[in-house]
Each structure stands twice: as structure tokens, then as C-alpha cells.
C-alpha positions in Angstrom: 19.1 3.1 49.1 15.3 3.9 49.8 16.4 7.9 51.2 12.7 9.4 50.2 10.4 7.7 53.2 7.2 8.7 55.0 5.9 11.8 52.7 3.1 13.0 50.7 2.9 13.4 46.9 0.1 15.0 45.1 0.6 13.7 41.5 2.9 12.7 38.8 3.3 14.1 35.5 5.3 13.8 32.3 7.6 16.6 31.4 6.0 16.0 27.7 2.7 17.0 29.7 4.4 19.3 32.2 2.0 22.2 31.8 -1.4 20.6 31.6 -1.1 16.9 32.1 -0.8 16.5 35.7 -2.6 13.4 37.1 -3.9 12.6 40.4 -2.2 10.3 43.2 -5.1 7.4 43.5 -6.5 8.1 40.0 -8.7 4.8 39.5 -7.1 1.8 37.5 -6.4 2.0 33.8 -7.1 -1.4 32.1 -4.1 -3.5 31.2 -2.7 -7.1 30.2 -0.3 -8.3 33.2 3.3 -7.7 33.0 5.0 -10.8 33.1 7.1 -12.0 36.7 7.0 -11.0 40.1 6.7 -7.7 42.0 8.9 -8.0 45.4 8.2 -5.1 48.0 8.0 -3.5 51.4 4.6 -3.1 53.6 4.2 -2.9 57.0 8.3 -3.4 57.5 8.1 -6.7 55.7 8.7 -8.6 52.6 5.4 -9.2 50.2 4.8 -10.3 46.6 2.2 -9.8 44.0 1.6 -9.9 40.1 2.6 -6.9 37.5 -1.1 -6.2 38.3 -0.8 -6.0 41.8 -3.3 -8.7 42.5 -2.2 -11.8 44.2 -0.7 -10.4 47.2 1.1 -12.5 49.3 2.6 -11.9 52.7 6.2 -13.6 52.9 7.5 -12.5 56.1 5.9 -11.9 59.8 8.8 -10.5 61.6 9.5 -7.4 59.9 8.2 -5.0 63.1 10.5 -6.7 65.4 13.2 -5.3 62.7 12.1 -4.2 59.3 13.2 -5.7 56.4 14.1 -3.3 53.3 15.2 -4.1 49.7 13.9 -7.1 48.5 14.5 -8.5 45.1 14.2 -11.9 43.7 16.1 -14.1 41.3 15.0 -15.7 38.6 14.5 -19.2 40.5 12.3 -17.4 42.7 14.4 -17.2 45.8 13.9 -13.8 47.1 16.9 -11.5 49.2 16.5 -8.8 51.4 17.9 -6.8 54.3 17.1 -7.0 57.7 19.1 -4.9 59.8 23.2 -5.3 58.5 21.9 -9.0 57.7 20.8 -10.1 54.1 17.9 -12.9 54.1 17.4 -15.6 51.4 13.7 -16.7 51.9 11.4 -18.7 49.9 8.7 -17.5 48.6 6.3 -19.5 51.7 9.2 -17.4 54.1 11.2 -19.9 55.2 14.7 -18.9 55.7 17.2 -20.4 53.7 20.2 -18.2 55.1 20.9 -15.1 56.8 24.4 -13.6 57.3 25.8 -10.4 58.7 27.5 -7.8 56.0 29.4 -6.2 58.6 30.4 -2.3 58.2 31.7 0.0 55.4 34.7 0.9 57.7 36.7 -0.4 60.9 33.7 -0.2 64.1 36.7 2.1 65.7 36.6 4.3 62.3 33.4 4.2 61.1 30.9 6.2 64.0 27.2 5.1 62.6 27.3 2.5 59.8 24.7 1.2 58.0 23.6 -1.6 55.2 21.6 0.4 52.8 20.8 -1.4 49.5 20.8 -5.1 48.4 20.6 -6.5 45.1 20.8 -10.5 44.5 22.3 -11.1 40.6 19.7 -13.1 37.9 21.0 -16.6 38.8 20.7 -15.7 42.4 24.2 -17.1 43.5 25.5 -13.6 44.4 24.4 -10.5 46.1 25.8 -6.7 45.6 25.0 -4.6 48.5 26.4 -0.8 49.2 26.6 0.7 52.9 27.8 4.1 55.0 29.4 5.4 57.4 29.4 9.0 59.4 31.3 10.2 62.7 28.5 13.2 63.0 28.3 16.7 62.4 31.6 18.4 60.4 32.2 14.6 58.5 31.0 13.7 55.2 28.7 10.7 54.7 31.4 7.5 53.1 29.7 5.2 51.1 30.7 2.1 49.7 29.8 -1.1 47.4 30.6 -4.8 48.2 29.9 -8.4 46.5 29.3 -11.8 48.0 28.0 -15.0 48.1 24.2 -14.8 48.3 23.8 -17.3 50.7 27.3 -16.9 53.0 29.8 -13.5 53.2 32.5 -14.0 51.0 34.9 -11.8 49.4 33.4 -11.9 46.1 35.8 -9.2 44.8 37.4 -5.8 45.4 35.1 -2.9 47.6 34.1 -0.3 45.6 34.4 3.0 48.0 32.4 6.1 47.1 30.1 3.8 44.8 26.7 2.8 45.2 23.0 1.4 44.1 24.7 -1.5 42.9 22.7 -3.4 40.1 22.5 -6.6 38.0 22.1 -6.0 34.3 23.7 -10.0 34.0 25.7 -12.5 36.5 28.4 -10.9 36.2 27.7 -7.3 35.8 26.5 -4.3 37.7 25.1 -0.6 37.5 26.8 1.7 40.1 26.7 5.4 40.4 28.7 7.7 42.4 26.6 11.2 42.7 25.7 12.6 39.0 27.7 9.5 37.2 26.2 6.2 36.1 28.8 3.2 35.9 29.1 -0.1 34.9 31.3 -2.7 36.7 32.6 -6.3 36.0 32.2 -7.7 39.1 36.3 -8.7 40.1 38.1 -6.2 38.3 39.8 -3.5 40.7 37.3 -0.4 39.9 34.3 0.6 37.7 33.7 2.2 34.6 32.4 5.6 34.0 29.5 5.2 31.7 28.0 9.0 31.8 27.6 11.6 33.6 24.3 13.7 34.2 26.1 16.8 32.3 26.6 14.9 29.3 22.7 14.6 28.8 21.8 17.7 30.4 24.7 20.2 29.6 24.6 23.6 32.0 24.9 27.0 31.2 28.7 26.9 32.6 27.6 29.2 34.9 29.4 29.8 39.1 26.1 27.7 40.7 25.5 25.4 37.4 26.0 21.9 38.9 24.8 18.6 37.9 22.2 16.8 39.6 22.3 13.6 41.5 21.4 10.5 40.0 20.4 7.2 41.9 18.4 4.2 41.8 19.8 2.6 37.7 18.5 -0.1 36.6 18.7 -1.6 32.8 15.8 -2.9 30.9 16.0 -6.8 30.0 16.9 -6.4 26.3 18.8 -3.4 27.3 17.3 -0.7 25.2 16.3 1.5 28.1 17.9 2.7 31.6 15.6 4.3 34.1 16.9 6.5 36.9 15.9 9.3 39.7 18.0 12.5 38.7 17.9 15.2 41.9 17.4 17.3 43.5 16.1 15.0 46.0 13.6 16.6 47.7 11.7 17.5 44.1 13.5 14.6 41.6 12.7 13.6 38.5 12.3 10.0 37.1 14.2 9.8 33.5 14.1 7.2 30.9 16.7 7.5 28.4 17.4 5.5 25.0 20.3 3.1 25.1 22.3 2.5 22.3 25.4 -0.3 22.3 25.2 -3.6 24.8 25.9 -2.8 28.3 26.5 -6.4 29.2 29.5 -6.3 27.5 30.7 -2.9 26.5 30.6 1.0 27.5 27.4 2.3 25.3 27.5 5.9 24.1 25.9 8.0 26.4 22.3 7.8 26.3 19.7 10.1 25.3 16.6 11.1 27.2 13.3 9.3 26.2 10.4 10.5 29.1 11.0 12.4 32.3 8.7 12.3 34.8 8.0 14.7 38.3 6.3 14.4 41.4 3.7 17.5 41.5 3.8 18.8 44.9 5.1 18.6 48.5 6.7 16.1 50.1 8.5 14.8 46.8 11.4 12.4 48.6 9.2 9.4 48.7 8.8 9.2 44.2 11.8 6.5 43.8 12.5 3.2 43.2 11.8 2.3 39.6 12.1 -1.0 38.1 11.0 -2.2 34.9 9.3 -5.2 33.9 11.3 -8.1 32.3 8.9 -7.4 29.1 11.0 -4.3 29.0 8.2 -2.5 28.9 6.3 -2.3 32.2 7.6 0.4 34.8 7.1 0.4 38.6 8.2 3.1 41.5 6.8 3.7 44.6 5.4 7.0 45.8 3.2 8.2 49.2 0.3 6.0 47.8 2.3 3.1 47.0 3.4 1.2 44.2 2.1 2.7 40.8 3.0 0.7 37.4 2.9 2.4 33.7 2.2 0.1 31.4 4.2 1.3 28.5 7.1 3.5 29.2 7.8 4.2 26.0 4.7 6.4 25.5 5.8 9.0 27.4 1.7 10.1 28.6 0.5 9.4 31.8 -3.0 8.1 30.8 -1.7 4.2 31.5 -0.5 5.4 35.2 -2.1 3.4 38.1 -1.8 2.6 41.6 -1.8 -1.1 41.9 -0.1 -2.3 46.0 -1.6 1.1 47.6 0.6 1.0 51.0 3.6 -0.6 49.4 7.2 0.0 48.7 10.6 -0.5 47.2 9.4 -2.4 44.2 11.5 -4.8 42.3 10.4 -6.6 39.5 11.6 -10.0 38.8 11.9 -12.1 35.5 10.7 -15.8 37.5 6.8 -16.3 37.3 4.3 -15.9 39.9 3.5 -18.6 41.7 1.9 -18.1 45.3 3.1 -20.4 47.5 1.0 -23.2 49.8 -0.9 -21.5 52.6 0.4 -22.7 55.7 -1.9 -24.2 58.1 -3.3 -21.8 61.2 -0.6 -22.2 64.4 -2.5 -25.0 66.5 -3.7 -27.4 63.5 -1.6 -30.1 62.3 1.6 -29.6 60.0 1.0 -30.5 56.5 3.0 -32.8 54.0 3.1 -31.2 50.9 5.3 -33.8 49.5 5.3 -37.5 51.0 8.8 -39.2 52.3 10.6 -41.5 50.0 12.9 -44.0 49.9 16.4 -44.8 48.1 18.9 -47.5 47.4 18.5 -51.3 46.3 16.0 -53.4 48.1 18.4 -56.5 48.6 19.0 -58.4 52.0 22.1 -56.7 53.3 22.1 -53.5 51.0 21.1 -50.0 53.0 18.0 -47.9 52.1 17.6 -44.3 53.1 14.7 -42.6 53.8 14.1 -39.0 52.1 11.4 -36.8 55.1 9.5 -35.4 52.7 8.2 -31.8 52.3 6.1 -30.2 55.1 4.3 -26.6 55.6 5.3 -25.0 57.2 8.5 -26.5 57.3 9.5 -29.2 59.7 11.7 -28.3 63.0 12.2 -32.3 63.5 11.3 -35.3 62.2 11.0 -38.8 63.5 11.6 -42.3 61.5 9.9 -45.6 61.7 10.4 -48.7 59.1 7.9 -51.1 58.7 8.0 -54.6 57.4 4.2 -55.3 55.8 3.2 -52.7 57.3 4.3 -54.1 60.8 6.6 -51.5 62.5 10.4 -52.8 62.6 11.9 -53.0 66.1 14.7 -50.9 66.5 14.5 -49.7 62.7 14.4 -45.6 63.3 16.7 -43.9 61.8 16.7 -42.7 58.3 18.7 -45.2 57.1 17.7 -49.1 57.2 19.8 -51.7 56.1 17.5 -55.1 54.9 17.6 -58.5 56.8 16.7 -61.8 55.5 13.6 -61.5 57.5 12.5 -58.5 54.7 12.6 -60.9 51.8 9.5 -60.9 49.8 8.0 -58.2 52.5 6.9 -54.7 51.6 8.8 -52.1 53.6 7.7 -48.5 54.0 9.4 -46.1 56.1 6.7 -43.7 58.1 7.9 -39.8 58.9 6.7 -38.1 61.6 7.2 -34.0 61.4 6.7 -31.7 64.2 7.4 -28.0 64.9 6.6 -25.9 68.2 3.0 -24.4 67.9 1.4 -27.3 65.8 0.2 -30.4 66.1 2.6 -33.7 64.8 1.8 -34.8 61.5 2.7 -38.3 60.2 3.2 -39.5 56.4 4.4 -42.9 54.8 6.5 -43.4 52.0 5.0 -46.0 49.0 6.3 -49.2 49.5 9.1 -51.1 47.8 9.4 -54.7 47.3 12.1 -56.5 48.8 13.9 -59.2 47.0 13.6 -62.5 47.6 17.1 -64.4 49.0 18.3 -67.7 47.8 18.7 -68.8 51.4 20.3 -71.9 49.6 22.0 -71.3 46.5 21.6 -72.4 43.4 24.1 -75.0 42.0 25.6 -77.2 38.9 24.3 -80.9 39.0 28.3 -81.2 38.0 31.2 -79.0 38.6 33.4 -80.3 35.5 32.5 -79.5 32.0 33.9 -80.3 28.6 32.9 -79.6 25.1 29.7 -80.8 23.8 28.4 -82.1 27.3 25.3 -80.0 28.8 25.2 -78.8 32.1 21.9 -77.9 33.5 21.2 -76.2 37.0 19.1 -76.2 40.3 17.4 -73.1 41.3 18.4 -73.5 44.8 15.9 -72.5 47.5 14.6 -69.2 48.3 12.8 -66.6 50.6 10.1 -64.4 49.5 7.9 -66.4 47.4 9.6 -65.6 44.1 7.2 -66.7 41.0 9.3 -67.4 38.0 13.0 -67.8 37.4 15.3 -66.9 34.5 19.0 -67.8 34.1 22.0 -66.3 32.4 25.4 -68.5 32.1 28.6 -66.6 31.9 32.4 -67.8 30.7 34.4 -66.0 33.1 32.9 -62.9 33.9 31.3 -62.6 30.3 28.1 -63.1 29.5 26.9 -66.3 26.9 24.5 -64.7 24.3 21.5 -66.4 24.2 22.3 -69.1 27.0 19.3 -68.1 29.3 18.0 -71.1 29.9 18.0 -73.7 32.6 20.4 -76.4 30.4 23.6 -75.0 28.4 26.0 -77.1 25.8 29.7 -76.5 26.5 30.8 -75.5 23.0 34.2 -75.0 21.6 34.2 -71.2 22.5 34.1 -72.4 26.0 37.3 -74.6 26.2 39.7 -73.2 29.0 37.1 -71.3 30.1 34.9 -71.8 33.8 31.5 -71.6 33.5 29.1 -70.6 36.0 25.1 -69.1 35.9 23.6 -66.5 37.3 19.7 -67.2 38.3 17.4 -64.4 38.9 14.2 -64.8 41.4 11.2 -62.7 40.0 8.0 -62.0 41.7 5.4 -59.1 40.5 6.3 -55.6 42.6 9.2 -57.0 44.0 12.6 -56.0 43.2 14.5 -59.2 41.2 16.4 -61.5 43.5 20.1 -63.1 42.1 21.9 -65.8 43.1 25.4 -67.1 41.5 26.4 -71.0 40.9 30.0 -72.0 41.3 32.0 -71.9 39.0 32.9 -75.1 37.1 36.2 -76.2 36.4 38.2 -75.1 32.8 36.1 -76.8 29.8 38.5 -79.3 28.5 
């Protein structure tokens, strides 16, 4: 949950460099290879994206000052999830909405006085979402907090709430970070409660003293290869940003507790907005947002501040994904024409009396409604306008295409045709025996019957029963021995160049004697 908004911070240091090494919020750019994957944040109350660089920013959402979103992150097939409001948003990357769906509230409405969705999280495969929330009558009640998991793309119980847990975090599919004040824990998603991995005494002990108590921590997340953690440690109006050394698997087991490897301070006033880290799926690369924006390090295992940089001044609530960049299409202005990005198709046999089915195709932005229109040759089809078609005889030998025409309020129709299939040709008289009995050592020979659609060449296969003759692909076949008791019939194909192959059966002969 992003608590630390909307204040100044005059620099960062590292506790290594505490008395002297102080650096300057804005300091200018250090040079640096990218971090691999995609930075997913908050500006101007709505969703963006860029590279471990910060170059290639991209804008995903537009709405975000009607209600601002907060908390994106992004699975590793790019899809991205974020709150807006009590609702979590699947988006592509070009923001069109792929779901959105209300968490409802930590406690009964009648129970709960002001309740809020503070955090989401979506897991690495992106088929789930962990998200924590609150609740608070007012003054004389404590804050409740709580954890729940879903469905990413519907609400769904996806196991038992978590009360007084929260900051839920992926470290796999299954698995999350949660912490509940000065404890870190891990949780298999399903199982009734979570799993104390430390607590913030165990690394920094106290004197034992009446007013020695440990300090908040928040904000976990777990480096890819799970070597590292990084977290904000309180208080929270002058925190801290710790890395520690992880030793064990935390996928899979409870690691001992972990040491300190780097901490790092805000230097000044204002201090609540230093939060948010997230490190780089190189598991080296560290992110957080302060006043300025979003400053990376480029190596947080050096524990100096000399690779520090501001790289999305203006930004927030960074969240580094393992999927590539990739920026998607720009969308046309409002007012010019909708744009196919990805032409219709078409599916199914092309056979007189077999159905084809039109696929619309892929449009920027994307298509409110879409209109269908077969053509024969070219020649629109009477009547033939819905997305499925099923052939006539009139279609043999003709090339159909099926034509899509997109539209969407505020732009102008667009119209795209699919590539062309060839029909078959139809044996509008079908091919027959020159005799229907048959004996051993007689040949029977066929006629090819007559067809529509022009076909060029012909090719035959004869069959005993339903099983095919090796090698008897000709127009002529000698009964043989094999054959006695058996009917025989052939199968003639109608070929033509681009054109889907035509067949036609014979009757079957009576048995070979």
C-alpha cells in the first residue's frame, strides 16, 4: 500500500556512506546497460510503462483523473493489473480492458465504516491476483487490515482471507510475501494461515529496554533467483530501505533469517514518499519511487550510491516485470480511420455444403463492432453477412473472400478483406463404374463424371470396402484374388491450381466373385 504520497525528499544515502555520502535528489544520470523487462507505474493518476532505463515511455491509460488508478504490475505475458477504485483492471499494454471486477470490502458494509482496496499484485503467470484492503469506524478504532486471492480476471475465492496480513507478494504462482507490522511471512496460497519468516528484532535486536520496539516493515519483495529481499523498515515518516542476504529457497521452504546487505535513508524532510522498491528480474537492478520520481540503482549489491539515478522524474509505484518491452501500436488520432493491425481470416473446408467462419481480424484501437460481407470472385454474396457462410454449388471453382468492416464511436469505419480461398469444384454428376459387377482378373475402369469449377487434372484411388488398394490410383484396376468377397468402389479427386481438391465417390460394385 503506497502510504508515503505527495512530499519532498532531499537525498538518499547509504548507511555504509551515512556520514559523508549523501547524494542529491535530481543528481544527473549515471551511465548504465538496461535492466532487462518492463517498469509498470503511476503518473498523473494513471498507468504508464517504460524500460529499466526509463526511456520508452508509454501512456497506457487515459482515465485515471476521473478515478486514479494505483498499483500496477505486470505478468510475465505482458498483461498488466492495477486498481482503480475497489476494482482491479487487466489492460493490455495498448489499454484496452480485458476485465475489471469489484473486490468488495475487508468487512461486512454494516461493520466495516470506511473500507478501502489498498494493494494489488497479479502472480508471474498472470492467472491470479493477491490484493490486501482496510477497514476503520473512526476515531477510538484501530485500522483492520486484511489479504485476499482471486482469479485475475473474475472474483473468486481463491483461498482462505488472511486478516491482519498485508503487501501480499508473488515470489512464484503459488507463493506470496506478506507481512503483518515488524514480521515478514511467506504463504502458500490455500493453506489456512501464513508462515512467520522473521521478524525485524531478529536482525536488529534492541537493547531490551521499556520504549525498545521493533520497527515496521512493509513493501517485500524477493529477487528472481531469490538471493536477496528488499523492504522499507519504519519509522514511516523517516524509513529506511534494507537489502538483506537470503540464504535457503523461499519458494519452497522457510530460509533462516536473513542478514542485512545495504540500508538506505531518505536525507531530509518529508521522508513518507521513499517506498516502493522492486528489483529487476536480473536480480540486480533496484527501483523505488521518491518526491522526484522513480530512481533505479544499477547494482544493489554495491552498497554506494554513485550508480543512483532518476530515470521517470514525476512517476510512481514502480514494479518491475520479468516480460520484455515492447511498446505497443500507436493508435490512430480520434477522428481518422480505425486501423487493421491484423487482416480477417477465414476457417473450415472450402467444399459445397461445408460452413466457413470468418475470424474479424485485429483493429487499433480495438473494434466496438464489426460488420461481414462474403464475396464470390470478388462479387459481393447476397444475403451472405454473417460470420459464418456455408458454400453453394454456385461457389465451385470461385474465389471467396469474406470483407470486415470495423467501427468504433469517434472514428471513421475501416474496411479489410481476408485472402481468398479456393472453392472446390463439385461433381455435379458423379463419377461411375462402366460395370457394377466384378470378378477376379476382369478390369474395371471408371468415368470421371462431370464437374463444376473447371477442375484441371484428376487422380483416382480404388478402395475394397472402406480400405484403401495400394497402388491402384489409376483410372483402370484388375480385380485380383485379394478382392474376392469384397465391393469395390473409387474415389476420384478434382484438382485445379489454388483451389481446394474436389472428391467424388463411384458406387460400390457388387462382391468380386
Amino acid at each position: 500500500m503506497n502510504k508515503f504520497a505527495n512530499r519532498m525528499i532531499a537525498g538518499l544515502a547509504s548507511a555504509a556512506l551515512a556520514l559523508g555520502g549523501a547524494i542529491a535528489v535530481g543528481a544527473p544520470a549515471a551511465t548504465a546497460a538496461t535492466a532487462p523487462g518492463t517498469i509498470v507505474y503511476i503518473k498523473n493518476h494513471d498507468v504508464w510503462m517504460a524500460k529499466g532505463d526509463g526511456t520508452g515511455q508509454v501512456r497506457v491509460t487515459t482515465n485515471g483523473s476521473i478515478t486514479r488508478y494505483a498499483s500496477p504490475s505486470m505478468s510475465d505475458n505482458g498483461v498488466i493489473t492495477a486498481l482503480r477504485g475497489r476494482n482491479i483492471v487487466r489492460l493490455k499494454t495498448d489499454g484496452t480492458v480485458l476485465s475489471s471486477w469489484d473486490t468488495g470490502t475487508l468487512l461486512p458494509v454494516a461493520d466495516g465504516g470506511m473500507q478501502f482496496t489498498l494493494h494489488a499484485d497479479a502472480s508471474p503467470d498472470g492467472s491470479k491476483v493477491a490484493y490486501s484492503q482496510s477497514s476503520w469506524k473512526g476515531m477510538g478504532y484501530s485500522v483492520n487490515v486484511g489479504s485476499r486471492f482471486s482469479a485475475s480476471d473474475r472474483y473468486t475465492n481463491g483461498g482462505p482471507q488472511l486478516l491482519f496480513r498485508s503487501d501480499p507478494r508473488w515470489i512464484s504462482n503459488t507463493r506470496v510475501l506478506i507481512r503483518s507490522y515488524s514480521t515478514i511471512y511467506l504463504h502458500t496460497v490455500g493453506q489456512e494461515s501464513a508462515v512467520e519468516w522473521f521478524n525485524d528484532e531478529q536482525v536488529y535486536p534492541g537493547s531490551g529496554g521499556l520504549f525498545d520496539f521493533p520497527e515496521e516493515q512493509w513493501a517485500p519483495e524477493l529477487s528472481a533467483d531469490g538471493s536477496r529481499l528488499v523492504t522499507m523498515r519504519g519509522p514511516t515518516n523517516y524509513p529506511q530501505m534494507v537489502i538483506y542476504t537470503v540464504t535457503g529457497n523461499a519458494h519452497t521452504s522457510i530460509p533462516a533469517v536473513p542478514t542485512e546487505k545495504c540500508s538506505f535513508y531518505a536525507d531530509g524532510d518529508g521522508a513518507d514518499e521513499f517506498d516502493r522498491p522492486t528489483i529487476a528480474p536480473n536480480s540486480k537492478a533496484l527501483a523505488w519511487q521518491m518526491s522526484e520520481g522513480i530512481y533505479v540503482k544499477d547494482d544493489l549489491n554495491d552498497c554506494g550510491t554513485d550508480d543512483v539515478r532518476l530515470v521517470i522524474p514525476g512517476a510512481s509505484e514502480p514494479r518491475w516485470s520479468k516480460a520484455p518491452y515492447k511498446a505497443p501500436t500507436a493508435a490512430p488520432a480520434p477522428g481518422s480511420a480505425l486501423k487493421s493491425t491484423k487482416a480477417p481470416s477465414i476457417s473450415g473446408t472450402a467444399k459445397v455444403g461445408k460452413t466457413l467462419k470468418a475470424g474479424k481480424g485485429t483493429w487499433l484501437p480495438a473494434a466496438t463492432k464489426v460488420t461481414y460481407q462474403w464475396k464470390r470472385n470478388g462479387k459481393a454474396i447476397k444475403g451472405a453477412t454473417k460470420a459464418a457462410y456455408k458454400l453453394k454449388k454456385a461457389d465451385a471453382g470461385k474465389k471467396i473472400t469474406v470483407t470486415v468492416t470495423a467501427s468504433r464511436s469517434g472514428y471513421k469505419k475501416a474496411s479489410k478483406t481476408s485472402s481468398a480461398v479456393g472453392a472446390a469444384a463439385y461433381a455435379t454428376k458423379k463419377p461411375k463404374l462402366k460395370s457394377a459387377s466384378a470378378k477376379v482378373g476382369k478390369k474395371l475402369k471408371v468415368g470421371k463424371g462431370k464437374w463444376a469449377g473447371k477442375p484441371k487434372t484428376y487422380s483416382y484411388q480404388w478402395y475394397r470396402g472402406k480400405k484403401k488398394i495400394k497402388g491402384a490410383t489409376k483410372a483402370t484396376y484388375k480385380v485380383t484374388r485379394a478382392d474376392k468377397g469384397k465391393a469395390i468402389r473409387v474415389k476420384v479427386i478434382a484438382k485445379r491450381k489454388g483451389f481446394v481438391n474436389g472428391s467424388a465417390y463411384t458406387a460400390f460394385t457388387k462382391k468380386v466373385r
